[in-house]
PQR file with spaces between the fields and no chain letter, atoms N, CA, C, O and H, PARSE charges and radii, in Angstrom:
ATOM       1  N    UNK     1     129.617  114.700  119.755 -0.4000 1.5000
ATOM       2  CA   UNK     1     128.964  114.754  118.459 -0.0000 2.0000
ATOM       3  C    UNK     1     129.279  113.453  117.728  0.5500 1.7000
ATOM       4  O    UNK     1     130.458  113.106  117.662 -0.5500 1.4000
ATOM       5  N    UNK     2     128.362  112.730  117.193 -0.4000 1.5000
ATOM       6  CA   UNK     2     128.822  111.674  116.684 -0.0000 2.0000
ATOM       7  C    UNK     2     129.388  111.926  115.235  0.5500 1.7000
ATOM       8  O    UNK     2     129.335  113.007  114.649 -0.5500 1.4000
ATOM       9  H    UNK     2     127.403  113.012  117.247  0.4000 1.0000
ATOM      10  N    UNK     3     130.044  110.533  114.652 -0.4000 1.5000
ATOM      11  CA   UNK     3     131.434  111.062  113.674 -0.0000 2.0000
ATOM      12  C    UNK     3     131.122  111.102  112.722  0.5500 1.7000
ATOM      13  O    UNK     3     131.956  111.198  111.821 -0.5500 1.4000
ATOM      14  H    UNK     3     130.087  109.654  115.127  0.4000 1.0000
ATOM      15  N    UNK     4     129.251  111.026  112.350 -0.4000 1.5000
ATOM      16  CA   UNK     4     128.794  111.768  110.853 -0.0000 2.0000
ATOM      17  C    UNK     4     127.980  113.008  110.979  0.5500 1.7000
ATOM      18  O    UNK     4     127.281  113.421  110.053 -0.5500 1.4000
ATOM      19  H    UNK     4     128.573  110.948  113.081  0.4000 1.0000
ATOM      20  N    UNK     5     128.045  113.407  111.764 -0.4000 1.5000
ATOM      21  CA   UNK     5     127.636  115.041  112.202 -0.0000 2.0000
ATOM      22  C    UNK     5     128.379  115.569  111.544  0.5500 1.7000
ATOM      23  O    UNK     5     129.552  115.235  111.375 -0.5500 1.4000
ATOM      24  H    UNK     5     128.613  113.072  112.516  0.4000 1.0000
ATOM      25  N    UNK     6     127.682  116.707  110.947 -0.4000 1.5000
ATOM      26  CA   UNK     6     128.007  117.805  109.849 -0.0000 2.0000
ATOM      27  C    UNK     6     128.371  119.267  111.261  0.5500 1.7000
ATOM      28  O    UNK     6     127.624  119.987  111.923 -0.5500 1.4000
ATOM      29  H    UNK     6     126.729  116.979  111.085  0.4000 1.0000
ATOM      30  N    UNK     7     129.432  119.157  111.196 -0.4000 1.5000
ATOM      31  CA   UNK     7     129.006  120.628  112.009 -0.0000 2.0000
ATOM      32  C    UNK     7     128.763  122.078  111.435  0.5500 1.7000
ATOM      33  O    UNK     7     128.838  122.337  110.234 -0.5500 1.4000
ATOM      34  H    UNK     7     130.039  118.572  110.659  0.4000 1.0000
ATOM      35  N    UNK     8     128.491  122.915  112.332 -0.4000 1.5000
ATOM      36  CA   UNK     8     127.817  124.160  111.870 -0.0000 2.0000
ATOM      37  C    UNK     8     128.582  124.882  111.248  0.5500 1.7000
ATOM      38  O    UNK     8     129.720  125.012  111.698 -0.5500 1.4000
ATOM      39  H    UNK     8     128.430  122.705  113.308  0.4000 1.0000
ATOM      40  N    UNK     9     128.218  125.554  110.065 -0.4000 1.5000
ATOM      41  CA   UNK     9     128.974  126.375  109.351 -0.0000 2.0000
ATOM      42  C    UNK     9     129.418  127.800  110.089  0.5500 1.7000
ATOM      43  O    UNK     9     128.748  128.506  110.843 -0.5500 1.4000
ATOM      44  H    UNK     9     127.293  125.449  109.700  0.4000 1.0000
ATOM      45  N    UNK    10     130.697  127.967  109.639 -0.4000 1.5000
ATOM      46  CA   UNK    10     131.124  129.757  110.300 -0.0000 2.0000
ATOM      47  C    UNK    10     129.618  130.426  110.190  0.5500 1.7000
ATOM      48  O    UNK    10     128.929  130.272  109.182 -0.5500 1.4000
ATOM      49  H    UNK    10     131.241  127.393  109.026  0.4000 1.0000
ATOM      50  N    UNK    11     129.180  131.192  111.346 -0.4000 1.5000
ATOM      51  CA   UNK    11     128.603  132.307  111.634 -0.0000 2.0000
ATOM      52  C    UNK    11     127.041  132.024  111.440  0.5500 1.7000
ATOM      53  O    UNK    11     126.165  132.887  111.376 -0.5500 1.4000
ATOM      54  H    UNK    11     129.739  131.317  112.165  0.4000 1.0000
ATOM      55  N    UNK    12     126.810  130.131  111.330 -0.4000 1.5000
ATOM      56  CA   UNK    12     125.062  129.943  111.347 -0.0000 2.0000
ATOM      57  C    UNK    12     124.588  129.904  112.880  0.5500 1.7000
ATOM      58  O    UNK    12     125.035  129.461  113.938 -0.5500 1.4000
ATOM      59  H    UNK    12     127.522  129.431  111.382  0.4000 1.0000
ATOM      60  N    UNK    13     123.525  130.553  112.477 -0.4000 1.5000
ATOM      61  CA   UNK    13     122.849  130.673  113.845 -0.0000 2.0000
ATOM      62  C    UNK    13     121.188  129.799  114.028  0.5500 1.7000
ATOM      63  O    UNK    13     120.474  129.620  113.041 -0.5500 1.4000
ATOM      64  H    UNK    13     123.161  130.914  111.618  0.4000 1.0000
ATOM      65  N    UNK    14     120.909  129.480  114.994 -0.4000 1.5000
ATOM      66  CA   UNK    14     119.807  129.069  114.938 -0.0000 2.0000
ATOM      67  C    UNK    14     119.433  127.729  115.915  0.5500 1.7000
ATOM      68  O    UNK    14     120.157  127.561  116.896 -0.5500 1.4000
ATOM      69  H    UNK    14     121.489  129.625  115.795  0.4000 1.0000
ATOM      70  N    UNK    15     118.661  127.061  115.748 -0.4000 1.5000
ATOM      71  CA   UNK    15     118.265  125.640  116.237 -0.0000 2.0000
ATOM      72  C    UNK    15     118.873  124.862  115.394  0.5500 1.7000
ATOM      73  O    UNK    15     118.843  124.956  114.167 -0.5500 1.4000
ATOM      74  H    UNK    15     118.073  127.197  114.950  0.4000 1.0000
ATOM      75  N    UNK    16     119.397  124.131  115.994 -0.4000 1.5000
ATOM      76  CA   UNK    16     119.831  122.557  115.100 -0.0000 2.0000
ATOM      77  C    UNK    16     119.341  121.189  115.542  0.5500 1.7000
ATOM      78  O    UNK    16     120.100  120.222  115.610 -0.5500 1.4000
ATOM      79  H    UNK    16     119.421  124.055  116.991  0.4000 1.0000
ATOM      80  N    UNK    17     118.054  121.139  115.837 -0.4000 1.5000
ATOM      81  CA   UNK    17     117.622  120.227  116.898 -0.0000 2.0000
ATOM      82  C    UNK    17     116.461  120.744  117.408  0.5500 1.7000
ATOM      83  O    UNK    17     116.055  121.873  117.681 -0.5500 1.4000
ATOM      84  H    UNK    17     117.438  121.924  115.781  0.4000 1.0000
ATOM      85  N    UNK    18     115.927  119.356  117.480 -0.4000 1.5000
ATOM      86  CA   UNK    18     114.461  119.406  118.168 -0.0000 2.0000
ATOM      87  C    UNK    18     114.368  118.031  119.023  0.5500 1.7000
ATOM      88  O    UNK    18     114.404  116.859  118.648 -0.5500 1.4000
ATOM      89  H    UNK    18     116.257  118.439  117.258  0.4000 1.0000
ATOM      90  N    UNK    19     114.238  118.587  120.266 -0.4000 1.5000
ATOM      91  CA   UNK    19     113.722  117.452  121.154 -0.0000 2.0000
ATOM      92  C    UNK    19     112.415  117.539  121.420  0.5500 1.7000
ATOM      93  O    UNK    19     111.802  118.606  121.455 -0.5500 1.4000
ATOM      94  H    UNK    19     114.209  119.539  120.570  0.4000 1.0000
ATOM      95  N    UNK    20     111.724  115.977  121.700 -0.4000 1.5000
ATOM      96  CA   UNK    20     110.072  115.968  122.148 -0.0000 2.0000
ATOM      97  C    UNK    20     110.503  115.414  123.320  0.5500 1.7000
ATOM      98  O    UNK    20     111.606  114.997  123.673 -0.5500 1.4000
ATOM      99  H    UNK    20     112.221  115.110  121.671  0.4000 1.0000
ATOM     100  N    UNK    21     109.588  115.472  123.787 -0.4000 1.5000
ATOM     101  CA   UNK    21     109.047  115.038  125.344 -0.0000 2.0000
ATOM     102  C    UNK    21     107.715  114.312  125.151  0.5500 1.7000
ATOM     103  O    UNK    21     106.706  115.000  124.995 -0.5500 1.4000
ATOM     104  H    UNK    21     108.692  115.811  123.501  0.4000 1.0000
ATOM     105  N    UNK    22     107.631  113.035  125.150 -0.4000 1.5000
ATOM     106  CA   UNK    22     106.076  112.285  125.182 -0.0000 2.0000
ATOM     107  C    UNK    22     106.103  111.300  126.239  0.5500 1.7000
ATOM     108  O    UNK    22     107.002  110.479  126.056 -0.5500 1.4000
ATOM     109  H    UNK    22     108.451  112.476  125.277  0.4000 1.0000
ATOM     110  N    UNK    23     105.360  111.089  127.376 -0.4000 1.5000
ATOM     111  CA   UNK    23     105.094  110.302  128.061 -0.0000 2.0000
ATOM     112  C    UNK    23     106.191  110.118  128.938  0.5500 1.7000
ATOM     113  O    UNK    23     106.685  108.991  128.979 -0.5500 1.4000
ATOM     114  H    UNK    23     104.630  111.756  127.525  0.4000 1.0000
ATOM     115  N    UNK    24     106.837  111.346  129.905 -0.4000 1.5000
ATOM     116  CA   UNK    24     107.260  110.918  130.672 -0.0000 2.0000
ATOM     117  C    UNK    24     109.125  110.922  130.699  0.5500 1.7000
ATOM     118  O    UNK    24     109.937  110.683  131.592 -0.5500 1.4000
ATOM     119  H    UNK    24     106.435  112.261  129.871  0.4000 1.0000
ATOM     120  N    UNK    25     109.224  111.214  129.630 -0.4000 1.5000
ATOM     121  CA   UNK    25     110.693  110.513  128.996 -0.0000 2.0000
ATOM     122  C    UNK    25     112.055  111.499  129.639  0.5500 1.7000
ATOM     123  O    UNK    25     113.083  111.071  130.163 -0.5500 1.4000
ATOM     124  H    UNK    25     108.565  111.408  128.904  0.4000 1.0000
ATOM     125  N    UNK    26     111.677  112.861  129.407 -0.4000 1.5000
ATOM     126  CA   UNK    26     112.283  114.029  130.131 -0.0000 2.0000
ATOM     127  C    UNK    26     111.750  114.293  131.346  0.5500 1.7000
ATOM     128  O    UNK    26     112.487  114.380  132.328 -0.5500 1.4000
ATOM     129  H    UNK    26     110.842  113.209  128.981  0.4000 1.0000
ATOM     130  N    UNK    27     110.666  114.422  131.420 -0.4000 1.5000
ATOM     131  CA   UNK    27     110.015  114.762  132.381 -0.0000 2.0000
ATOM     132  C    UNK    27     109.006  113.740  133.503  0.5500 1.7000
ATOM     133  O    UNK    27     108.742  112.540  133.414 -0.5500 1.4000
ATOM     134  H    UNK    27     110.067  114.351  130.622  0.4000 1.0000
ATOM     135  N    UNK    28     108.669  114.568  134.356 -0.4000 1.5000
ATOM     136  CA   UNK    28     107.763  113.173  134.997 -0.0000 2.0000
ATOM     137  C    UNK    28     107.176  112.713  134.552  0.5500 1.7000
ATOM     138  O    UNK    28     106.691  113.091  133.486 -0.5500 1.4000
ATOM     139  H    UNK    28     108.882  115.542  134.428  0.4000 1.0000
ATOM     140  N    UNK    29     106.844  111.417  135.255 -0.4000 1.5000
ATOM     141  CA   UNK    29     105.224  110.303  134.776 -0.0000 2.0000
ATOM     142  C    UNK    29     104.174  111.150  134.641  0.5500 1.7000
ATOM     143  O    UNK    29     103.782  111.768  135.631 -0.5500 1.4000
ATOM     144  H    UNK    29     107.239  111.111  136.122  0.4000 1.0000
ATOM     145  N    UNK    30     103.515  111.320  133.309 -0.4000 1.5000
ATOM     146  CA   UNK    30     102.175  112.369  133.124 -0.0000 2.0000
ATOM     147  C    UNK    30     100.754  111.491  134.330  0.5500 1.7000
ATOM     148  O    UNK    30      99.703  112.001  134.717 -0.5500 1.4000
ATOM     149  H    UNK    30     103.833  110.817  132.505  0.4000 1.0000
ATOM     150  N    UNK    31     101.108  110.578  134.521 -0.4000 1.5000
ATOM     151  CA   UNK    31      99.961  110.192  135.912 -0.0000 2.0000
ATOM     152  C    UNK    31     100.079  110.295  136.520  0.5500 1.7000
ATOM     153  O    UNK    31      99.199  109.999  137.328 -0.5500 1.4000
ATOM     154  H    UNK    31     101.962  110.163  134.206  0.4000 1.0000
ATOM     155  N    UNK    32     101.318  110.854  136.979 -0.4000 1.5000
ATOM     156  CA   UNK    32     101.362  111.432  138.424 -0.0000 2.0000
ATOM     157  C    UNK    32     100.779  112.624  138.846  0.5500 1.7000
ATOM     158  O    UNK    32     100.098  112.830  139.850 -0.5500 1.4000
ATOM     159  H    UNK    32     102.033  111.095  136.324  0.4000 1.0000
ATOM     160  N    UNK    33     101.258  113.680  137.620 -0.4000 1.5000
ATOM     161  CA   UNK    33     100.688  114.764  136.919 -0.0000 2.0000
ATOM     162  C    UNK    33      98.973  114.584  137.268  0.5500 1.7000
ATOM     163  O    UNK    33      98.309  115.244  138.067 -0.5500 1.4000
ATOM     164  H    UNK    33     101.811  113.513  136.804  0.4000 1.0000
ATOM     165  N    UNK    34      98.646  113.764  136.621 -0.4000 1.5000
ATOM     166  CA   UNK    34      97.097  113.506  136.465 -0.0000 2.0000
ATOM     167  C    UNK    34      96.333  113.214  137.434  0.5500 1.7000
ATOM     168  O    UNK    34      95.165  113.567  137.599 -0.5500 1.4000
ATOM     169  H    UNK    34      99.186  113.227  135.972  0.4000 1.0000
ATOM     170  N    UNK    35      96.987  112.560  138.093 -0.4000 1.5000
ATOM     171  CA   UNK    35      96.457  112.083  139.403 -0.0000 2.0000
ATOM     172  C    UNK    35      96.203  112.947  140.374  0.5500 1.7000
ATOM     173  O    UNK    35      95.115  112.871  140.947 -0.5500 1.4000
ATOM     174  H    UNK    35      97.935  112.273  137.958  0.4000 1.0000
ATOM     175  N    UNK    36      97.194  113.981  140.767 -0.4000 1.5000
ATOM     176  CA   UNK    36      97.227  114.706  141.534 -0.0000 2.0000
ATOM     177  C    UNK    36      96.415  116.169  141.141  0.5500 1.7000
ATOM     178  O    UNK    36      96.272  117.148  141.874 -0.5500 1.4000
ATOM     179  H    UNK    36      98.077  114.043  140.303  0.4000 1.0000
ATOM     180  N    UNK    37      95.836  115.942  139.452 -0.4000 1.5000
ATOM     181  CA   UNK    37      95.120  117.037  139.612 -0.0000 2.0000
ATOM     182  C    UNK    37      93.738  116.325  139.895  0.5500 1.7000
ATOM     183  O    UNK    37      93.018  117.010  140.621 -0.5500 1.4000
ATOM     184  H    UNK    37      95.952  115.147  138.857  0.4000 1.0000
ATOM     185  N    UNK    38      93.186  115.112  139.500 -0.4000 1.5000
ATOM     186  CA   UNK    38      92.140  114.979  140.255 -0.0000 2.0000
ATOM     187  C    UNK    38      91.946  114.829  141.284  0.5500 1.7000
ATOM     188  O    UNK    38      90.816  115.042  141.725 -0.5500 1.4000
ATOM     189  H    UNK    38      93.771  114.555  138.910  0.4000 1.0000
ATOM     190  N    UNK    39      92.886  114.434  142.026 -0.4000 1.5000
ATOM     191  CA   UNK    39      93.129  114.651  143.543 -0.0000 2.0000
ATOM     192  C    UNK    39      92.301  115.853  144.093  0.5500 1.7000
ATOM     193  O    UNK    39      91.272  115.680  144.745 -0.5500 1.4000
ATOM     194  H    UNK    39      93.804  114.261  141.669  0.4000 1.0000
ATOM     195  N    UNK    40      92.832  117.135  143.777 -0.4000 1.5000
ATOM     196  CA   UNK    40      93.458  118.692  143.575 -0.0000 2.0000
ATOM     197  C    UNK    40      91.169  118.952  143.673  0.5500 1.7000
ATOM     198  O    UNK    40      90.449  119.485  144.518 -0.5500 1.4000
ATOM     199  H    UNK    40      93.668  117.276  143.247  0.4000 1.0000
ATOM     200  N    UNK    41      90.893  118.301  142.454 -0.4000 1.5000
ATOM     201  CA   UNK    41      89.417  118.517  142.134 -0.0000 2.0000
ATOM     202  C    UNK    41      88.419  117.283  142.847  0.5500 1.7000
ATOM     203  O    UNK    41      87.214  117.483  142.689 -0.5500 1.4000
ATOM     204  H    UNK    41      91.477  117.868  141.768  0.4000 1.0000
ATOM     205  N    UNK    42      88.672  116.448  143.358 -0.4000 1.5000
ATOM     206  CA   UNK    42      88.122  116.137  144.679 -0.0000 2.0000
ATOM     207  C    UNK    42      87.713  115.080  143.246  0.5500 1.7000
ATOM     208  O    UNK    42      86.517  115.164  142.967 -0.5500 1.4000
ATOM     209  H    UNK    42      89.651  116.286  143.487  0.4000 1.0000
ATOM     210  N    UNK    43      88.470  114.184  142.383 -0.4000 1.5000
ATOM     211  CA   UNK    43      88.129  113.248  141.541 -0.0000 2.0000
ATOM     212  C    UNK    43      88.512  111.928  141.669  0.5500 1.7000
ATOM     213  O    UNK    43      89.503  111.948  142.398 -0.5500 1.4000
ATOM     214  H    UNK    43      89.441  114.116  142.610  0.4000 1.0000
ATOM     215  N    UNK    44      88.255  110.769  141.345 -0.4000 1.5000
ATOM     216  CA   UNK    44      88.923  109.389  141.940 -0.0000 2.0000
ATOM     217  C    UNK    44      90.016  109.532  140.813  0.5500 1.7000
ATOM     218  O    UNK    44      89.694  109.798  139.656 -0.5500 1.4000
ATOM     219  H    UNK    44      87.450  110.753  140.752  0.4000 1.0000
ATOM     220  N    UNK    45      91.309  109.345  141.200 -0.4000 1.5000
ATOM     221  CA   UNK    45      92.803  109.108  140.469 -0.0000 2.0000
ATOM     222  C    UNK    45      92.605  108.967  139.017  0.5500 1.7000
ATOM     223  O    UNK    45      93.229  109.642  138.198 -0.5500 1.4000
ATOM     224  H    UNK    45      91.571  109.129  142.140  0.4000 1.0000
ATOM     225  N    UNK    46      91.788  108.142  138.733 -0.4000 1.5000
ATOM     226  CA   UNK    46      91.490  107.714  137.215 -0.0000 2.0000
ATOM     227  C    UNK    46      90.788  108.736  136.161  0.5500 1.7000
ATOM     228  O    UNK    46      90.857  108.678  134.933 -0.5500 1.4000
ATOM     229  H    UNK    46      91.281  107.594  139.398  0.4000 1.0000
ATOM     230  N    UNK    47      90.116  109.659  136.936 -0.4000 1.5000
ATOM     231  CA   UNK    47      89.289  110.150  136.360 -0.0000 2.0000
ATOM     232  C    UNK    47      89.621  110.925  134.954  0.5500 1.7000
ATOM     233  O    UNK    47      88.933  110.870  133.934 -0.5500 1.4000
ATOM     234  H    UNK    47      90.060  109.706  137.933  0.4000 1.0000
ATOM     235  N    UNK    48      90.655  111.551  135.111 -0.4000 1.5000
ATOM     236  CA   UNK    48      91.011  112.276  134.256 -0.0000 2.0000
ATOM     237  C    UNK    48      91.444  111.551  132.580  0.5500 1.7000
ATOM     238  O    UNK    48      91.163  111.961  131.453 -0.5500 1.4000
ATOM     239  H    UNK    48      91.214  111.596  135.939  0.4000 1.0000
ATOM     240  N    UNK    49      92.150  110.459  132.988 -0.4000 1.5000
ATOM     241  CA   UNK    49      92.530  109.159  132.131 -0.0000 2.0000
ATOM     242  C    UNK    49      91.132  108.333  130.860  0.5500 1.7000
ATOM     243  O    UNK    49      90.935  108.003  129.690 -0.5500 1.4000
ATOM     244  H    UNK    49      92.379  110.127  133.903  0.4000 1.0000
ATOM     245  N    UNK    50      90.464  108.396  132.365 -0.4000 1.5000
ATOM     246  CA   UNK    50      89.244  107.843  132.137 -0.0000 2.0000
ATOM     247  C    UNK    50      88.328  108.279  130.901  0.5500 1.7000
ATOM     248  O    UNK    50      87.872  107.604  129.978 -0.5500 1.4000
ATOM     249  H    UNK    50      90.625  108.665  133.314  0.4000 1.0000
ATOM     250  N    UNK    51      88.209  109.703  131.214 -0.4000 1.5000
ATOM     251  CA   UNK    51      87.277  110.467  130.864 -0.0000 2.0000
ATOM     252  C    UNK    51      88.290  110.776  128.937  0.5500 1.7000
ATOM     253  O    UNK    51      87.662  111.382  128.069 -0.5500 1.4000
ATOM     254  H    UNK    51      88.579  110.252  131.963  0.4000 1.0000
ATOM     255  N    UNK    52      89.307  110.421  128.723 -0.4000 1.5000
ATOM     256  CA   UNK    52      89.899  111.072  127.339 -0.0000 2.0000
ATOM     257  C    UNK    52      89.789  109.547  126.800  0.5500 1.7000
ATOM     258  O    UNK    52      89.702  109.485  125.574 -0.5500 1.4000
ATOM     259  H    UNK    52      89.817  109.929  129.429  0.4000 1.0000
ATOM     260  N    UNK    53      89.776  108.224  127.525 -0.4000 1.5000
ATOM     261  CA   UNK    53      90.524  107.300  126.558 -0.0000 2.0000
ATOM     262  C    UNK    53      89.499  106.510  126.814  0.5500 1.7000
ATOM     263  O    UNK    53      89.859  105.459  126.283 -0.5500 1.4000
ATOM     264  H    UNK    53      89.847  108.274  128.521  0.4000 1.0000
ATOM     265  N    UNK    54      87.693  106.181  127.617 -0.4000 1.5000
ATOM     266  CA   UNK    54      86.832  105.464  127.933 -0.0000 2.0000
ATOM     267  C    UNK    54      85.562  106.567  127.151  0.5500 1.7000
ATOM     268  O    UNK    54      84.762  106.088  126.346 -0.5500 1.4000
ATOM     269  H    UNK    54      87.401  107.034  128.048  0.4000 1.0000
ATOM     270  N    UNK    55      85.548  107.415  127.365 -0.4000 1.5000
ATOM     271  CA   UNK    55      84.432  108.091  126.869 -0.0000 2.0000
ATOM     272  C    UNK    55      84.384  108.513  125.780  0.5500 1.7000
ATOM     273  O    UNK    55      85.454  109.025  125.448 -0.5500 1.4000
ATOM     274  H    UNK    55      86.197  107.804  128.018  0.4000 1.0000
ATOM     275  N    UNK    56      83.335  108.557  124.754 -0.4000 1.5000
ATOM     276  CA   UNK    56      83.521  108.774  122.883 -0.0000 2.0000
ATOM     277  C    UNK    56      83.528  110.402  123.091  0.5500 1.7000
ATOM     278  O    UNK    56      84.510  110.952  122.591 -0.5500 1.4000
ATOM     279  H    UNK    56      82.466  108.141  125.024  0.4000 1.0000
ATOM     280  N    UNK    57      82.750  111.108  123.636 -0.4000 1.5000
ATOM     281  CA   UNK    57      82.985  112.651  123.935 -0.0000 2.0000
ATOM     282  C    UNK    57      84.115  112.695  123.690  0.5500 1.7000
ATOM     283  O    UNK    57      84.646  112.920  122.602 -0.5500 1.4000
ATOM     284  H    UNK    57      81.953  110.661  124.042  0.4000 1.0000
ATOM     285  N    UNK    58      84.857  112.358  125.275 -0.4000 1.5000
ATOM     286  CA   UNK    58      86.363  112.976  125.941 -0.0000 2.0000
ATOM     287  C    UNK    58      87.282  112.753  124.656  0.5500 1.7000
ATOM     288  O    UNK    58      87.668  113.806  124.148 -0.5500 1.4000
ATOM     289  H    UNK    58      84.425  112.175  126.158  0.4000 1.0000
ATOM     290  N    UNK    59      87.789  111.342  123.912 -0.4000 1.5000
ATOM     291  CA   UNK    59      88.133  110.752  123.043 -0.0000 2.0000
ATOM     292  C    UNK    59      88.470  111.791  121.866  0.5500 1.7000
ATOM     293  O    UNK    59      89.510  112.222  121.368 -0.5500 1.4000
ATOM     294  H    UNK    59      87.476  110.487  124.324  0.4000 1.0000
ATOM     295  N    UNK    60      86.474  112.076  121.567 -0.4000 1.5000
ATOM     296  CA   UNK    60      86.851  113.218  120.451 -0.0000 2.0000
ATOM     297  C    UNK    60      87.155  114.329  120.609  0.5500 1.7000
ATOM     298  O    UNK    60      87.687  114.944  119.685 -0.5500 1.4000
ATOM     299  H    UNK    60      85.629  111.725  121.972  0.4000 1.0000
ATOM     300  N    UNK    61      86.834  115.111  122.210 -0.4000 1.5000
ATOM     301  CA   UNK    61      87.298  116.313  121.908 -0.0000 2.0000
ATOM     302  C    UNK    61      89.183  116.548  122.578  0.5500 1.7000
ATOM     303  O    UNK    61      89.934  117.516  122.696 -0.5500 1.4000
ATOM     304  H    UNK    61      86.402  114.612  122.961  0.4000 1.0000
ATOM     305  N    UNK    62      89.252  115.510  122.781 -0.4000 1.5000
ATOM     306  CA   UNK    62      91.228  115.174  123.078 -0.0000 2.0000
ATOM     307  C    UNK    62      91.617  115.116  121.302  0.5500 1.7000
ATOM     308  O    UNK    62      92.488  115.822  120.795 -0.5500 1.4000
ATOM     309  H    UNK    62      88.641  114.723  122.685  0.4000 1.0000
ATOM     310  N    UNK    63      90.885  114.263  120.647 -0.4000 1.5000
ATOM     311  CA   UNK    63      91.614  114.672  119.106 -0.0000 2.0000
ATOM     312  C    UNK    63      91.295  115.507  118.636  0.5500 1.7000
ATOM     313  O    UNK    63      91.940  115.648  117.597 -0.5500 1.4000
ATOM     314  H    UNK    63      90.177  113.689  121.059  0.4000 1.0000
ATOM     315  N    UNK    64      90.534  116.327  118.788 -0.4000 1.5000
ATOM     316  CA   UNK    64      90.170  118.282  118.209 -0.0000 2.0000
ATOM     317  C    UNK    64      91.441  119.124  118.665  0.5500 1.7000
ATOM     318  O    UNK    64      92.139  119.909  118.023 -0.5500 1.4000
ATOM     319  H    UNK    64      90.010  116.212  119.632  0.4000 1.0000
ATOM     320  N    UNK    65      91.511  118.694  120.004 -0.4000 1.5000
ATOM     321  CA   UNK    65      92.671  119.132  120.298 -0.0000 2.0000
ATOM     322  C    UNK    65      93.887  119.114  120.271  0.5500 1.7000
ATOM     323  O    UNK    65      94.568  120.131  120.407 -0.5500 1.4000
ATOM     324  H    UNK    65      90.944  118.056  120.525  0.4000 1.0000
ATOM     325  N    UNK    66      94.369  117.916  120.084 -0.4000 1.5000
ATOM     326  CA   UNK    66      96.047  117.497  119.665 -0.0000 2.0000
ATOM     327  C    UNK    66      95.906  117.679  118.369  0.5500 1.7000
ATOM     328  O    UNK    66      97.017  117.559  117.854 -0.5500 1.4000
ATOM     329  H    UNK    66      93.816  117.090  119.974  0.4000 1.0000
ATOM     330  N    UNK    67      94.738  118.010  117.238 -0.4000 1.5000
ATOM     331  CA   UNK    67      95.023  118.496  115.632 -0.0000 2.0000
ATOM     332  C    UNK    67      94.668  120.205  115.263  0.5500 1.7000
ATOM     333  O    UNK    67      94.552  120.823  114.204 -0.5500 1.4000
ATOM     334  H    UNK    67      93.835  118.107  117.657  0.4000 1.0000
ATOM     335  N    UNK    68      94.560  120.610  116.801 -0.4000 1.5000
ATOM     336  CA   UNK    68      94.262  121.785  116.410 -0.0000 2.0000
ATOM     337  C    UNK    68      92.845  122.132  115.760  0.5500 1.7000
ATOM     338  O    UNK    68      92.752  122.870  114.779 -0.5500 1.4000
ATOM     339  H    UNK    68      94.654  120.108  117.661  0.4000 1.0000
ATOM     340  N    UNK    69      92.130  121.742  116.172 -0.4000 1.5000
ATOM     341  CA   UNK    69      90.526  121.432  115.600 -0.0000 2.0000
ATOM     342  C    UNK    69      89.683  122.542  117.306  0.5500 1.7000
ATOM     343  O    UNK    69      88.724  123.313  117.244 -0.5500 1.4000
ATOM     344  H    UNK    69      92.206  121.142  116.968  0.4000 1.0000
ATOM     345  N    UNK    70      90.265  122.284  118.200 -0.4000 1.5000
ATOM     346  CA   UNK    70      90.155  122.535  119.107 -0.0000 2.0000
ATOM     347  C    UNK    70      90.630  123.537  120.280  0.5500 1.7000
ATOM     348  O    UNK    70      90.842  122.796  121.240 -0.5500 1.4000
ATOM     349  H    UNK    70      91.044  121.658  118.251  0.4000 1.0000
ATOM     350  N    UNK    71      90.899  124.877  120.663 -0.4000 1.5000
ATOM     351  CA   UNK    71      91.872  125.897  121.109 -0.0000 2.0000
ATOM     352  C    UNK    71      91.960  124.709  122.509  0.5500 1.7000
ATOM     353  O    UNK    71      91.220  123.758  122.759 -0.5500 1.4000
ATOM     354  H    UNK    71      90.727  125.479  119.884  0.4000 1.0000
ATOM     355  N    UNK    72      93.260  125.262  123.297 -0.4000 1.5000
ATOM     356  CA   UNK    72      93.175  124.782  124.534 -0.0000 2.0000
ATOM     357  C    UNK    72      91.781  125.427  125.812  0.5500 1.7000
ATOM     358  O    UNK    72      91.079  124.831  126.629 -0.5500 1.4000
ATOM     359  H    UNK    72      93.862  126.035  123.094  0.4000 1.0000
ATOM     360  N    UNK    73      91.915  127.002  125.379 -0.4000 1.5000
ATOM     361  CA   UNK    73      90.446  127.340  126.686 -0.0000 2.0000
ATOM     362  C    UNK    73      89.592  126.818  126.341  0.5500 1.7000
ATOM     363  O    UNK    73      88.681  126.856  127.168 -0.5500 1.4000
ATOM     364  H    UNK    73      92.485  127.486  124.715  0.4000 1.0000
ATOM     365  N    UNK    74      89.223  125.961  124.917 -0.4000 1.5000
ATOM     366  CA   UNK    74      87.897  125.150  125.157 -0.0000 2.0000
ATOM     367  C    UNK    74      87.638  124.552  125.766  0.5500 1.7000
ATOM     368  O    UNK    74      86.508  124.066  125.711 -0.5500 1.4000
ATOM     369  H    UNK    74      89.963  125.930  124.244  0.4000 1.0000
């Protein structure tokens, strides 16, 4: 614990902490991830990449979705 950490009071319970995970950092390379699902769907490697960050569609409906504009089964 570093030496300006407050520690926890007698008898609190709960989360004290939040970790993210973005791009890889905990977890694997998300293109590897990606790759292998277009693989999986008979797609060229890129496709998936392609299609959120080259196309104005994909683009907008990837930001519907990371703001909640968008459910995931859409």
């Amino acid at each position: 614990m570093p030496s300006d950490a407050v520690p926890a009071s007698a008898g609190e319970t709960g989360p004290r902490g939040l970790i993210l995970d973005f791009a890889g950092v905990l977890t694997s390379d998300p293109r590897e991830a990606q790759h292998a699902w277009c693989r999986s769907e008979g797609l060229a490697p890129g496709a998936w990449r392609a299609a959120l960050a080259e196309h104005p569609e994909g683009r907008r409906l990837y930001a519907a979705l990371e703001t909640g504009k968008l459910a995931q089964a859409e």
